[in-house]
N, C-alpha and C positions, 0 to 999 in steps of 0.2 A: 235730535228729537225723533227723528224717525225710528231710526234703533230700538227706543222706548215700547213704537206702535207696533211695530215687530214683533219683538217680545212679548206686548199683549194680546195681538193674534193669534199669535203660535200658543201661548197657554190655551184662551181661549177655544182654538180650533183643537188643540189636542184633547181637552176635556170635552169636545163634544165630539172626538173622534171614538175616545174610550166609552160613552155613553154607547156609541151606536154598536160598538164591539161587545159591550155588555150586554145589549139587546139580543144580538145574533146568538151568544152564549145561549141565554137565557129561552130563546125562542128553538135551540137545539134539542139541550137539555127536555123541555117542557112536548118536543114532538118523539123522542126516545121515549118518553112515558107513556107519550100515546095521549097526553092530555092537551088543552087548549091555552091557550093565552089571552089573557087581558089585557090589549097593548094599551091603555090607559094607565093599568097597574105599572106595566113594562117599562113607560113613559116617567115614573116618578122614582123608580126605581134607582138609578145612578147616583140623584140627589140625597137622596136616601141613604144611601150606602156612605156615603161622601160623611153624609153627618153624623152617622153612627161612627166612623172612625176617626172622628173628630172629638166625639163627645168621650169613647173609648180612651180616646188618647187624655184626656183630660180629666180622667175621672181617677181616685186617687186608690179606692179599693179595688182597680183591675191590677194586676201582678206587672212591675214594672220592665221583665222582660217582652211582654204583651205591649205596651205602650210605646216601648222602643222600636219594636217590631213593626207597628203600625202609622209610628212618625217616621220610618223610614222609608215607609211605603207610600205615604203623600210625596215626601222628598223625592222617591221616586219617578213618580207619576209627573211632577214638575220640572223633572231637571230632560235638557235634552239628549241624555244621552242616556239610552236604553239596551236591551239586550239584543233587540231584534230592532232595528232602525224604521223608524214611523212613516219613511217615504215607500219603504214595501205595501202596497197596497195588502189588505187584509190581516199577512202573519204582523205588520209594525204596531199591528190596535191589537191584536190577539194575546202576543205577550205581555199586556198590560194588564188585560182582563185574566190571564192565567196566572200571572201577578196577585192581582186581588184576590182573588178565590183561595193560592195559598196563603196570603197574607191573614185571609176570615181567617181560614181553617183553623191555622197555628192560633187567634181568637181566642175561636171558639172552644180547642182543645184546653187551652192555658186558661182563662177564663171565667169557662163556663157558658153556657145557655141560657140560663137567669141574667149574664151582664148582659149578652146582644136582645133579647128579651127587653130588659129596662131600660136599654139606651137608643132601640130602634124606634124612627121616629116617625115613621108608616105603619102602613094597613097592615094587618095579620096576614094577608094575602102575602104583603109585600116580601115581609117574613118569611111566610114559606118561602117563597121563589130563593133568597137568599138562602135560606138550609138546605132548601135544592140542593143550588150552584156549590154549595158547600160538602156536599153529601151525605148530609142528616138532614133527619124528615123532623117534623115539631111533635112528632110523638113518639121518639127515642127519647 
């Protein structure tokens, strides 16, 4: 039984590891522009993310190269064995979040702008911050 609670920690704790690596992305990114952060926005953000490539992945008119690509990227994100090992303090959450961003991107590319657009389930802020990280801005 214990095993079990392990297991559920270590998810747990890993997705709030990648949330806080997302952050740091996100808070880099946004001082490179020279612009400000809304850590409220920043705060929802993960979750966010989380369920646009959920809903991504479920949705029947994105291209099922895209949906493959993006359940593989949850499987990812869940299994313990990663590219860069999560006990490295900073690079083991980094390459998660580096992860993510090519995982949007290939998205966004395959796609479209219109799917992350109708499937994003936050603020337009939020949005932007994500085409940031992506690197397209919402008026490409």
């Amino acid at each position: 039984m214990v095993d079990g609670w392990v297991v559920a920690a270590s998810i747990v704790g890993g997705v709030v590891l990648l949330w806080v690596a997302l952050l740091v992305v996100l808070w880099v990114q946004v001082r490179r522009s020279g612009g400000t952060i809304d850590w409220r926005e920043a705060v929802r953000l993960v979750p966010d993310v989380v369920r646009l490539i959920r809903r991504l992945v479920a949705d029947d008119t994105v291209p099922r190269a895209v949906r493959w690509w993006l359940a593989g990227l949850l499987v990812y994100l869940l299994s313990p064995i990663d590219l860069v090992p999560d006990v490295i303090p900073v690079l083991g959450y980094a390459d998660d979040a580096i992860v993510v961003v090519i995982a949007l991107r290939f998205a966004l590319r395959h796609a479209g702008r219109d799917a992350l657009e109708r499937h994003w389930p936050g603020t337009p802020a939020g949005l932007d911050s994500v085409l940031a990280l992506v690197g397209r801005s919402r008026t490409r």
